[in-house]
C-alpha positions as CSV (number, residue, x, y, z in Angstrom):
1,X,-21.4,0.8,-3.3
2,X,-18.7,-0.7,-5.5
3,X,-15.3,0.7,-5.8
4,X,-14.7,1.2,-9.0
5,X,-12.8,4.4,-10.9
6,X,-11.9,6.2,-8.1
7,X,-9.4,7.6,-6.0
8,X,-6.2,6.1,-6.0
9,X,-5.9,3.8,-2.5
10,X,-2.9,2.1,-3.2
11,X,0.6,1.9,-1.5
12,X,3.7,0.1,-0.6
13,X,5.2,-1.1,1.7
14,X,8.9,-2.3,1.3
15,X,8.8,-4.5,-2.2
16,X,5.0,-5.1,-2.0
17,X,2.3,-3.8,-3.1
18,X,-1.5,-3.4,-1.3
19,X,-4.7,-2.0,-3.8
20,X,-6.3,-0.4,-0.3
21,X,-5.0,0.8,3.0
22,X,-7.9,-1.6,4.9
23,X,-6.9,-4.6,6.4
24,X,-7.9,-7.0,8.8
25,X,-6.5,-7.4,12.3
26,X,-4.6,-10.6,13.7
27,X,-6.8,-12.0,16.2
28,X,-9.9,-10.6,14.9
29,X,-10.8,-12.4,11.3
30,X,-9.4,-15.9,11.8
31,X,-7.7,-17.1,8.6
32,X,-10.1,-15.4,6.8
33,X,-12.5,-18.1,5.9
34,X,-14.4,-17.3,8.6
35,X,-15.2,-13.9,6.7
36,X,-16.0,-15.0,3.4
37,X,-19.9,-15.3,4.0
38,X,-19.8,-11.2,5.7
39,X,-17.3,-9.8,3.4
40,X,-16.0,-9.9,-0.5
41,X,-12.4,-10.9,0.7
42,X,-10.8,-9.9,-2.8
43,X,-11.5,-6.1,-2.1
44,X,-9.6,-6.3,1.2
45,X,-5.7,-4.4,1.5
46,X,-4.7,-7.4,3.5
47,X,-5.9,-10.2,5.3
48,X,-3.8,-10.5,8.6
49,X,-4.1,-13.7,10.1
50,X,-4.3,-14.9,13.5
51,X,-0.9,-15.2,15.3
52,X,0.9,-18.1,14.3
53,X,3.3,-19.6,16.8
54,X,5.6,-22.5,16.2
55,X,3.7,-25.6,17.7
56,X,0.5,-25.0,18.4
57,X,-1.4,-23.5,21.2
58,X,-4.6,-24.0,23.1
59,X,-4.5,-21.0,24.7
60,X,-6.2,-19.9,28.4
61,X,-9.1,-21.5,29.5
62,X,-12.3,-19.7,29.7
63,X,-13.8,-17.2,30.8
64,X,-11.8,-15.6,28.4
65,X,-13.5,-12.5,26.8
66,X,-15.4,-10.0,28.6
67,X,-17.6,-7.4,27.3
68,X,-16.6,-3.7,28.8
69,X,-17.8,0.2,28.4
70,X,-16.8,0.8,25.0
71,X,-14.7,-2.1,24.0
72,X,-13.5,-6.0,25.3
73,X,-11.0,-7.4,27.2
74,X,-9.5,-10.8,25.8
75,X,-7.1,-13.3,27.2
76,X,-7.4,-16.0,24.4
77,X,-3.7,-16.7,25.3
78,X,-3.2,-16.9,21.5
79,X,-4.6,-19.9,21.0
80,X,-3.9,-20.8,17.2
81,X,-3.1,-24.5,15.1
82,X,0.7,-23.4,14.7
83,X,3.4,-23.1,11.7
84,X,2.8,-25.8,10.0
85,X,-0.8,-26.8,9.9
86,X,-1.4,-23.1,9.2
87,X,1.1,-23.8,5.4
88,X,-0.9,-26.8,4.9
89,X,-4.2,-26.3,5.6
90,X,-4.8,-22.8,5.8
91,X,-2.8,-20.8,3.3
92,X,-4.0,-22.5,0.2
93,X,-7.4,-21.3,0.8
94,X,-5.9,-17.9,1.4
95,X,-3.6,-17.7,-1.9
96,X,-6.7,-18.9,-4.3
97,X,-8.5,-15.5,-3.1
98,X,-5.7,-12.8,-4.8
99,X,-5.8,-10.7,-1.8
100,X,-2.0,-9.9,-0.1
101,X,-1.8,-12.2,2.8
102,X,0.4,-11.0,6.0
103,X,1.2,-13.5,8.3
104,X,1.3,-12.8,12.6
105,X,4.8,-14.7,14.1
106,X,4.7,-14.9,18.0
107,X,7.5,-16.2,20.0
108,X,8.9,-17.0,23.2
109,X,12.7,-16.8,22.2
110,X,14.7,-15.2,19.3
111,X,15.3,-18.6,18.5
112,X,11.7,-18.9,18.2
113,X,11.3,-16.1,16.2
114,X,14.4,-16.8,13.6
115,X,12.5,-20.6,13.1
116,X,9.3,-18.9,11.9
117,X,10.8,-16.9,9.9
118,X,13.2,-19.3,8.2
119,X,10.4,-21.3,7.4
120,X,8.2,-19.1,6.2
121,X,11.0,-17.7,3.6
122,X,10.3,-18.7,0.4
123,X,6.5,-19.8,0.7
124,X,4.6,-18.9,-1.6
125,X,1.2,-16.6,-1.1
126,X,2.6,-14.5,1.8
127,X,3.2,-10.6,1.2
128,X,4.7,-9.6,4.5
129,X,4.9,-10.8,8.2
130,X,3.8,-8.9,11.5
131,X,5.8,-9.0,14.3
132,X,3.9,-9.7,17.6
133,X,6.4,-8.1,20.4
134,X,4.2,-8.2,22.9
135,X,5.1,-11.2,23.8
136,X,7.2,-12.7,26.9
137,X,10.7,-13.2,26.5
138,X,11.2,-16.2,28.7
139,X,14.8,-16.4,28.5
140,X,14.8,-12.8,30.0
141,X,12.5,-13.1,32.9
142,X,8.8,-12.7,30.8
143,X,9.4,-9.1,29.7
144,X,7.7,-8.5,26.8
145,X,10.1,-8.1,23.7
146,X,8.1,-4.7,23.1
147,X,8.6,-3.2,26.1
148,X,13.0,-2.6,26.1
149,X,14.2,-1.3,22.9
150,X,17.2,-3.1,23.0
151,X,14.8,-7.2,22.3
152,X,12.5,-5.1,20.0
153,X,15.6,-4.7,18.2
154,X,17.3,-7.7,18.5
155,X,13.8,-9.3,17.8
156,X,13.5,-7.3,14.8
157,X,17.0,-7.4,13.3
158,X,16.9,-11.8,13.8
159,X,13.0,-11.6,11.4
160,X,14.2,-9.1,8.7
161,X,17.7,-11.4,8.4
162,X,15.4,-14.5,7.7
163,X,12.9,-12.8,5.9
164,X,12.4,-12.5,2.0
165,X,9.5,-10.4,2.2
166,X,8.7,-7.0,4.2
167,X,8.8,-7.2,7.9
168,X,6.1,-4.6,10.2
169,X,6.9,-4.5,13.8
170,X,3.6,-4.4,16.1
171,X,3.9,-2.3,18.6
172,X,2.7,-2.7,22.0
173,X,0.9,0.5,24.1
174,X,2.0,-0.8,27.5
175,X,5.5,1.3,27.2
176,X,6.8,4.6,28.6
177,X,7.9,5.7,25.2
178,X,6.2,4.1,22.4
179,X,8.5,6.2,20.0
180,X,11.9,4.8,21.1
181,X,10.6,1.6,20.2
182,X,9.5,2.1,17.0
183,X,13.0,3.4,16.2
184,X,14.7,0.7,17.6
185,X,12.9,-1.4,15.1
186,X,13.1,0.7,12.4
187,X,17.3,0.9,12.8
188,X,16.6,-2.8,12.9
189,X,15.4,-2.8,9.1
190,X,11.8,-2.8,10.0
191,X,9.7,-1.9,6.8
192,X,6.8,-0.4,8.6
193,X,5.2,-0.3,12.0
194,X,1.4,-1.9,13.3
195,X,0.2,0.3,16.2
196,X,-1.6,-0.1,19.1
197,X,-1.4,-3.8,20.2
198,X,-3.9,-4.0,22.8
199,X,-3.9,-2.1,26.2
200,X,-3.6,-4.5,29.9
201,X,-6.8,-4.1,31.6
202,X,-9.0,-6.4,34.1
203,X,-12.7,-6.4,35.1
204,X,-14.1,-7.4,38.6
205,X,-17.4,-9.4,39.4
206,X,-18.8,-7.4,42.0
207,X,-21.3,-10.2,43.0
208,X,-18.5,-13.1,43.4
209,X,-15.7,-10.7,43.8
210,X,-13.8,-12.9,41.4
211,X,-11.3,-11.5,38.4
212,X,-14.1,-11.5,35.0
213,X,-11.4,-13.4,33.3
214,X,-9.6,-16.7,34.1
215,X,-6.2,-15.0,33.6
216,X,-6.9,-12.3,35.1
217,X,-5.4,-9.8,33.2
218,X,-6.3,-9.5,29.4
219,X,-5.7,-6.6,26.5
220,X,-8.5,-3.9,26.2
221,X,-9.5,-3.3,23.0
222,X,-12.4,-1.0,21.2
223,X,-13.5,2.5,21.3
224,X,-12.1,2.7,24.6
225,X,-8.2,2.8,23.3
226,X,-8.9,4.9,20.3
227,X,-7.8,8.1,21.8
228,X,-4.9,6.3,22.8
229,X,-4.1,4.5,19.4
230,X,-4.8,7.6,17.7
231,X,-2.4,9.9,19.7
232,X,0.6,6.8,19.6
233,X,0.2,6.7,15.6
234,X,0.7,10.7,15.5
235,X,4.0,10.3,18.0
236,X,5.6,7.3,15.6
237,X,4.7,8.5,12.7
238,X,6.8,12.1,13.3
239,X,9.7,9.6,14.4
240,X,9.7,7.3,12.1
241,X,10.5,7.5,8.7
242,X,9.0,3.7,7.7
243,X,5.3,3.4,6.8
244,X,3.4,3.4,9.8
245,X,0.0,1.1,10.1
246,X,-3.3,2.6,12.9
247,X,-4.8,0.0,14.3
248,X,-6.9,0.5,17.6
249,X,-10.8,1.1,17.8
250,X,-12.0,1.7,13.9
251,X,-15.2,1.1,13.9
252,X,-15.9,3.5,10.7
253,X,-14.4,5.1,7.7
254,X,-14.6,8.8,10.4
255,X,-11.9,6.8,12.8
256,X,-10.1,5.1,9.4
257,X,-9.8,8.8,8.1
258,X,-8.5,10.4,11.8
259,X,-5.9,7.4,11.7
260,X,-4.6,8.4,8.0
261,X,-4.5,12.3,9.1
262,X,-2.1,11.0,12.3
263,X,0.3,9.8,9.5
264,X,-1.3,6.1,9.1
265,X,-0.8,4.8,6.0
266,X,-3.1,2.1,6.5
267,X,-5.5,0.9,9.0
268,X,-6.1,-2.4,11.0
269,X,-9.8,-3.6,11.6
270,X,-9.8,-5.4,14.9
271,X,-12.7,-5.2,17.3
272,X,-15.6,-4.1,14.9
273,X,-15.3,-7.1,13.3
274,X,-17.3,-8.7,16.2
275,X,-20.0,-6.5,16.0
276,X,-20.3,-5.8,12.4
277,X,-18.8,-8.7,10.5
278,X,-18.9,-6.7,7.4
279,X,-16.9,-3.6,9.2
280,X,-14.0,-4.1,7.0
281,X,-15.6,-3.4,3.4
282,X,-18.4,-0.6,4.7
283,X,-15.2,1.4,5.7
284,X,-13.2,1.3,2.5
285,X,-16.5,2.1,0.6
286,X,-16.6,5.6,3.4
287,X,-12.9,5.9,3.0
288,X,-13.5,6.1,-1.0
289,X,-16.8,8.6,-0.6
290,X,-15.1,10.7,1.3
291,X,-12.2,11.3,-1.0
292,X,-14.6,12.1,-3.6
293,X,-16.7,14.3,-1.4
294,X,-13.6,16.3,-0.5
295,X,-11.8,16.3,-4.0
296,X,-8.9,14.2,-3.2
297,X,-7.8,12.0,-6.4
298,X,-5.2,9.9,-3.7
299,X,-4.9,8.8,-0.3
300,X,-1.7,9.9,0.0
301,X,-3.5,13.5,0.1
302,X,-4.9,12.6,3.3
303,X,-2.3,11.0,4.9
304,X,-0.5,13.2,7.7
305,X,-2.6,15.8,6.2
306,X,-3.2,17.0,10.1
307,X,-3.5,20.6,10.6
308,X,-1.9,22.0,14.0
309,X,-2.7,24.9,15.9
């Protein structure tokens, strides 16, 4: 099915604009070439990109995905072909497609952050940039920036000074309180929140009584965190004022839907996209029938649209 005249999907987030509330997840489509054969990219919300760091990275050595009950574990280490071959030779493909294009900035530093940022000011084709704070401050020991409120902050408050476009803070799951967090980042200036990043788990080999993956440790994602992703979304988006973004075991327009009735304005497809290449476009087309189905001329009808006890 073709969207056509239907219900109204669009929304905003700081000063730009997004047709549908369906977007890809960072780490999960590539630069989004790698779609274009499973997917019409034009009818996307977004394209998110796969983390871009400053130089770039090769990331851990294999084995470096494992297959578990209801979901994967990764430890790609974010391996990606960093800042500036990403202007050169990836955006160009990305702008010629007319689909809003929200670029993934990982660091190791502020001052790390503050350079991608700087540079990325003023190029053209990007709508927005995702924060990644899950990763390792090393100037403060390898704590995550996510984890302390005070460096999601400071993190925040250093991107949104550099930035010309909106800046959405992804949040990580491995906190105590996810909600302080998100506003720390949102006194920062945030324009919106991504959440769940992925959840720390590990798998054994039984048989060699090794770890599955060469690192170890790795982030779960899938089905498996989507009770978790769904319940976080619910907490931040009663805390938060700032439009807040589900990601976290969508496999369908059903989990799309639960996200928007949390208080998601929009919804990250991560995972699925390894099973079903063309998750991304069979759940806007469910997100639309449903709408009809149920009367509803907006999204915005939906969204927080939970009903307590």
């Amino acid at each position: 099915m073709a969207v056509t005249n239907g219900p109204d999907l669009s929304f905003s987030i700081g000063n730009s604009f997004f047709r549908n509330p369906v977007f890809s997840a960072s780490g999960t489509f590539g630069y989004g070439k790698e779609f274009e054969n499973f997917v019409n990219l034009r009818r996307l919300g977004a394209i998110i990109v796969k983390g871009i760091s400053l130089e770039p990275r090769k990331g851990n050595p294999p084995p470096r995905i494992v297959e578990t009950s209801c979901g994967m574990l990764n430890a790609i280490g974010l391996e990606n072909v960093g800042l500036e071959r990403f202007i050169t030779e990836k955006l160009p493909y990305l702008k010629g497609i007319g689909t809003p294009v929200l670029v993934n900035i990982l660091g190791d530093s502020l001052e790390d952050y503050q350079r991608l940022a700087e540079r990325l000011n003023g190029v053209e084709g990007i709508s927005a940039i995702e924060v990644n704070i899950s990763c390792p401050n090393v100037k403060k020991g390898g704590v995550a920036f996510g984890t302390d409120p005070e460096m999601a902050f400071a993190v925040t408050q250093c991107v949104k000074q550099q930035s010309r476009v909106p800046v959405i803070v992804k949040l990580s799951p491995n906190v105590t309180d996810i909600t302080a967090i998100a506003q720390a980042v949102e006194r920062a200036g945030a324009d919106g929140v991504s959440l769940i990043n992925t959840v720390l788990g590990m798998a054994i080999d039984i048989h060699t009584r090794r770890p599955k993956l060469a690192n170890i440790v790795g982030g779960l994602s899938g089905p498996a965190i989507k009770p978790i992703a769904l319940r976080m979304v619910w907490q931040v988006a009663r805390a938060v004022e700032i439009p807040v973004i589900g990601i976290g075991g969508i496999f369908s327009a059903a989990d799309a839907i639960e996200f928007f009735l949390a208080g998601a304005t929009a919804v990250e497809i991560g995972t699925a996209n390894f099973v079903n290449p063309g998750a991304t476009e069979e759940i806007l087309n469910g997100i639309v029938d449903y709408l009809q189905k149920n009367h509803l001329g907006s999204l915005q009808d939906l969204v927080g649209g939970l009903r307590l006890p």
